[in-house]
C-alpha positions in Angstrom: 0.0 0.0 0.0 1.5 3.5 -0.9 1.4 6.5 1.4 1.2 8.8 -1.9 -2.5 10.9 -2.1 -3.7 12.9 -4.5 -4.7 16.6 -4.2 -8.0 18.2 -6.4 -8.5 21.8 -5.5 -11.0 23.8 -7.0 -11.1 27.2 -7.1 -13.4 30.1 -8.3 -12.2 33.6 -9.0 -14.8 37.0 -8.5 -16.0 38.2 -11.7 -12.7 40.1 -13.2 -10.5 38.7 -11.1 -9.8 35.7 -13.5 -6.4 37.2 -14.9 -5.0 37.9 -11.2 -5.8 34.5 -10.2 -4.5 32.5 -13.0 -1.1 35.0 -12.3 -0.8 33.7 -9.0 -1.3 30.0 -9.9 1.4 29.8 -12.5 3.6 31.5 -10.2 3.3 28.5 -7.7 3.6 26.1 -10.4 7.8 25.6 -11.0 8.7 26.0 -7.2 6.1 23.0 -5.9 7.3 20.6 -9.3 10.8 21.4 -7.3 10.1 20.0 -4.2 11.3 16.5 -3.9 8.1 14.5 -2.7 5.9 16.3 -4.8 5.1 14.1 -8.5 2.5 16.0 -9.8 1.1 19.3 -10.1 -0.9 20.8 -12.7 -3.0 24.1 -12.8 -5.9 23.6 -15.1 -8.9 25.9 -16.0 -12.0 24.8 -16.7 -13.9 25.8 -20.1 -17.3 24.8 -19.0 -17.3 28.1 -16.3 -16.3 30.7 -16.1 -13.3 31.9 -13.3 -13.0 28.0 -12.3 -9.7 27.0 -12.0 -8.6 23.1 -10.6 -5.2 22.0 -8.9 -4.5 18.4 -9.6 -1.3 17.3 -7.5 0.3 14.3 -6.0 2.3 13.6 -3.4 4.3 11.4 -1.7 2.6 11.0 1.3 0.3 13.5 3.5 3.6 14.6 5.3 4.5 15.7 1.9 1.4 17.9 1.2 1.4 19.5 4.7 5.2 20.2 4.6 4.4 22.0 0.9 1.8 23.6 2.7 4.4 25.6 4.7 6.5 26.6 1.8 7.4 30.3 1.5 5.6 29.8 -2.5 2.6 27.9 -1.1 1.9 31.0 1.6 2.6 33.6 -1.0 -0.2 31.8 -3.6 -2.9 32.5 -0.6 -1.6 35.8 0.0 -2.1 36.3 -3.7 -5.1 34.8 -4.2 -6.7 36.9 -0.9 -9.3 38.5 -2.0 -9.7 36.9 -5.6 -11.9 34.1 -4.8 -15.4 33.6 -4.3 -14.9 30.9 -1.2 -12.1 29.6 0.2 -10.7 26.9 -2.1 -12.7 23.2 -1.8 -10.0 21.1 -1.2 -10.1 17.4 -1.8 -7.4 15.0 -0.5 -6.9 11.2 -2.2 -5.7 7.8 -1.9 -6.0 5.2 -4.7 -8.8 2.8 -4.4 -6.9 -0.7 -4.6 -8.3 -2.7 -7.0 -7.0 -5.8 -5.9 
């Protein structure tokens, strides 16, 4: 059984904040893919509507996330985004269902 978990987090910018927001998340983007126990991590928008914008990450293990969670990029990307969003970001941590 692996430790590694996946991360979805969607978020949704105010009405013309949409730029700003994507700013901030490409920003985050090449320091995280630098951290050693992190595999995965993706900004994405989504076409369907409007100002919603999805994180898909994994990482090694939970220790992982919550050590990336006290990065000096991971506090700057909520200090960015303060004041951007609708709601605070819905968060969504994984593990893979075995299948055997």
């Amino acid at each position: 059984m692996t430790s590694e978990i996946r991360v979805v987090a969607i978020l949704q910018a105010k009405p013309g904040q949409a730029e700003a927001v994507e700013n901030a998340m490409r920003a985050i983007v090449a320091p995280s893919r630098a951290e050693a126990a992190c595999h995965f991590y993706t900004p994405h928008r989504d076409p369907s509507h409007a100002g919603r914008y999805v994180f898909v990450e994994r990482w090694a293990s939970r220790e992982a996330l919550a050590e990336h969670e006290q990065t000096p990029h991971f506090k700057q990307l909520l200090s960015d985004l303060d004041g951007l969003l609708v709601d605070t970001p819905q968060v969504m941590i994984l593990e893979e269902l075995p299948l055997a």
